[in-house]
N, C-alpha and C positions, 0 to 999 in steps of 0.2 A: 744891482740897481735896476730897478723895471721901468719900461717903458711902457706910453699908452700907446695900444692897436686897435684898429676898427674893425672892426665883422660885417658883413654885409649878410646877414642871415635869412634863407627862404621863410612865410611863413603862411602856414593854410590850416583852421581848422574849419571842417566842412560843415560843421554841427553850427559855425559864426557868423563865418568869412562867406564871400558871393564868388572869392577870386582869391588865389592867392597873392600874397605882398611881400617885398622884401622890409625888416627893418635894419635899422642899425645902431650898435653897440658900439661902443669904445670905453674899453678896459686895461689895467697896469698890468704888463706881463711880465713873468722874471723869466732870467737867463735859462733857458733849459726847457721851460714850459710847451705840452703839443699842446696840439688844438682841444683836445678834449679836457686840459685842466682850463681852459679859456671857458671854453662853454657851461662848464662848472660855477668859473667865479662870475659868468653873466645871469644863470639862473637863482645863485643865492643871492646877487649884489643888484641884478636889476630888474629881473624877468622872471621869476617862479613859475610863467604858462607857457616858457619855451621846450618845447617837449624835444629830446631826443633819448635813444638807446646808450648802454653803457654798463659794464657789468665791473670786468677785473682788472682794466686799465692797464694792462701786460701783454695787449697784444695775443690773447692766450682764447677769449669767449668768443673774437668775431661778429661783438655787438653793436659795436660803434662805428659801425661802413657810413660815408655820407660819401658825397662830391666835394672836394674843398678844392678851389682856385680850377673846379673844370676836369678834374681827374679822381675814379672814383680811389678811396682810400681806407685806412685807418685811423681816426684821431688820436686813438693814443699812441700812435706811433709814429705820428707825424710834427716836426718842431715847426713852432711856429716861426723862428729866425731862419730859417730855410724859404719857407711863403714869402717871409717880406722881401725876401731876392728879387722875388718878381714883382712888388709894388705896394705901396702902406696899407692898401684896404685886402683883408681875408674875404674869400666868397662863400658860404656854406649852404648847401644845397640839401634834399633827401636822395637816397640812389635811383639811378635810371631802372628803366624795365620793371618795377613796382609800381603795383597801384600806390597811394597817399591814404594816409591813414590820419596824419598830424603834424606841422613843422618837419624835421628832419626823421619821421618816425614812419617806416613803410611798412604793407603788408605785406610779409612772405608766407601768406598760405601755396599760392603754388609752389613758389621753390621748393618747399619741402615735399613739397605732391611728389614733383619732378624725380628728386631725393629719391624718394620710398617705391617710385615705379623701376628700380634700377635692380630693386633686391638687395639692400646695401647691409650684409651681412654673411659669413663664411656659412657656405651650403655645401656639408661633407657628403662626399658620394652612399648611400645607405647601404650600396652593393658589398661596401669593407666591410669585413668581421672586427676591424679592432676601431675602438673608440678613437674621434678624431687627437683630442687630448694626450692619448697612449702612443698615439705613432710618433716614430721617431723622422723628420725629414731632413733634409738634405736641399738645401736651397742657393743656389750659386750668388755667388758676389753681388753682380748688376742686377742680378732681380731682385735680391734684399734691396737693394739702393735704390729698386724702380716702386717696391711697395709701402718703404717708409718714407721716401716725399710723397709720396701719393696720401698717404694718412697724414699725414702734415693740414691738411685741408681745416680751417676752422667755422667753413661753413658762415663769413663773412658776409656774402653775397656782392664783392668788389668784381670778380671773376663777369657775374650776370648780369650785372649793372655795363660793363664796356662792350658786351659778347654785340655785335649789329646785329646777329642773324635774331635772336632774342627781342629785340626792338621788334625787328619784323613780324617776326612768327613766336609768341608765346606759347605757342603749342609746341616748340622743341625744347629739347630735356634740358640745354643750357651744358655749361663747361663744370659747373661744380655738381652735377649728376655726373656725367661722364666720366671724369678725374675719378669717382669713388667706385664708379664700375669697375675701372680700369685696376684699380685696386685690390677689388675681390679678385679678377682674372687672373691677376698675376699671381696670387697666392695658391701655392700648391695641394693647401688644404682644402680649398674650394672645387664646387663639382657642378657647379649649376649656371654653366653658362646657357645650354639648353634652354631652362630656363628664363634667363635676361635675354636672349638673341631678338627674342621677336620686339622688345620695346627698344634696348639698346641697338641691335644692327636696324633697325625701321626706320620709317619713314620720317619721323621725329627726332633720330638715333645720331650717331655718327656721321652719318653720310649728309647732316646739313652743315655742319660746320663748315666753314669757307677757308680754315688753316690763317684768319689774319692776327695771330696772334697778341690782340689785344690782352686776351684773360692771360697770359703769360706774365706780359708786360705789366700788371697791374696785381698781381697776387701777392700779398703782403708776407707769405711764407716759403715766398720763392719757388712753388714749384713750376714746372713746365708741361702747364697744363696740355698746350696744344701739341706738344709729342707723346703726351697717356692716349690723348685723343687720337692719335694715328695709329699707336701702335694698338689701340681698340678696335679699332677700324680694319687693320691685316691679322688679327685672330677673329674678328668676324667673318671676314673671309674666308680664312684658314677651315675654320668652323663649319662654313657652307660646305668648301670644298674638302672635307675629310667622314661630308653624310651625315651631319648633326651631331659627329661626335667627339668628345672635350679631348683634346692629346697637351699635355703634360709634359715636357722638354724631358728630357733625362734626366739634367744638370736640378732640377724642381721636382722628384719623384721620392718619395717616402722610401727608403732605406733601413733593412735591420740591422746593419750596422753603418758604423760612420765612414764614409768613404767607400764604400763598399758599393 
């Protein structure tokens, strides 16, 4: 049996509007429903020119970030009988730290800037004679476990939306740049921190994060982000202090044989 809920939904198109406006909706929701089949049955049933993001509804594309009830989130991964705990009216917002594009619809041209100044792809040392593909490696337990939450990341932008330093200074890389750095380092295929050091250890880099681990708290795929970010931050160093050059643990060193 469904029940009716009200949304109190942000609404700005710049192309219209002098200012943005809140309106409000009130729709029958059934048992089980997140916010994002909500925002579905208001644009077919009442509203066609409320714009938001939305792709696989699995929690899987990281298209449907907004603020709902004040904390940046996923719609489809958020129940709406959980919201009403805290009181009959939904709040829905666009995410923080973006400019506005449309209703709940932001530009992420720099976050992906931010993204792509990290290098975010395996950079095999050129100095090997055997193709990266061919080598056999040897990867110890908790680093496997530090690189696959690490690629867990769906590029959401809930992480960038909570980050304060981000508020402040859009010129730093943000936690969902950093997280994917952090990700190539670890990986023992990789050879190109050289490369990253001077955008990731910089002035923009690591060293502005303040560790208040909001993009922790807020990352719909759990990972923790603000410890990729430190342990980014002590091979940056490590980095400096080993003369520019990448060292590789043992326990993450390419192997001809297994255990060997």
């Amino acid at each position: 049996m469904g029940q009716p809920v009200t949304f109190k939904v942000f609404r700005f198109d710049p192309g219209r509007d002098h200012e943005p406006y809140w309106a409000y909706y009130t729709v029958e929701v059934e048992p089980g429903d997140v916010v994002l089949a909500a925002l579905m049955k208001i644009r077919e049933e009442q509203d066609g020119s409320l714009a938001f993001r939305a792709s696989c509804r699995s929690g899987i594309c990281g298209s449907d970030g907004m603020i709902i009830n004040g904390r940046s989130r996923l719609a489809c991964k958020t129940q709406v009988s959980d919201l009403l705990r805290q009181g009959s009216v939904i709040t829905l917002e666009p995410l923080r730290n973006f400019p506005y594009v449309k209703d709940l619809v932001v530009d992420q041209a720099q976050f992906w800037e931010h993204f792509r100044a990290v290098d975010p792809w395996v950079q095999p040392d050129p100095a090997e004679p055997e193709p990266v593909e061919e080598r056999r490696m040897i990867l110890a337990p908790e680093a496997f476990d530090e690189l696959s939450k690490a690629s867990d990341c769906i590029f959401c932008g809930v992480c960038y939306s909570e980050c304060p330093i981000v508020a402040q200074d859009h010129g730093y890389l943000g936690p969902q740049a950093l997280i994917k750095a952090f990700r190539f380092e670890v990986d023992p295929r990789d050879a190109a921190t050289a490369a990253r050091a001077p955008v990731v250890g910089g002035q923009q880099g690591v060293w502005r994060c303040r560790q208040t681990f909001n993009c922790t708290a807020a990352c719909p795929k759990g990972i923790p982000v603000t410890r990729g970010i430190l342990e980014l931050r002590r091979k940056m160093v490590r980095f400096r202090l080993g003369g520019g050059r990448r060292r590789i643990p043992a326990a993450a060193r390419g192997a001809d044989t297994e255990g060997k």
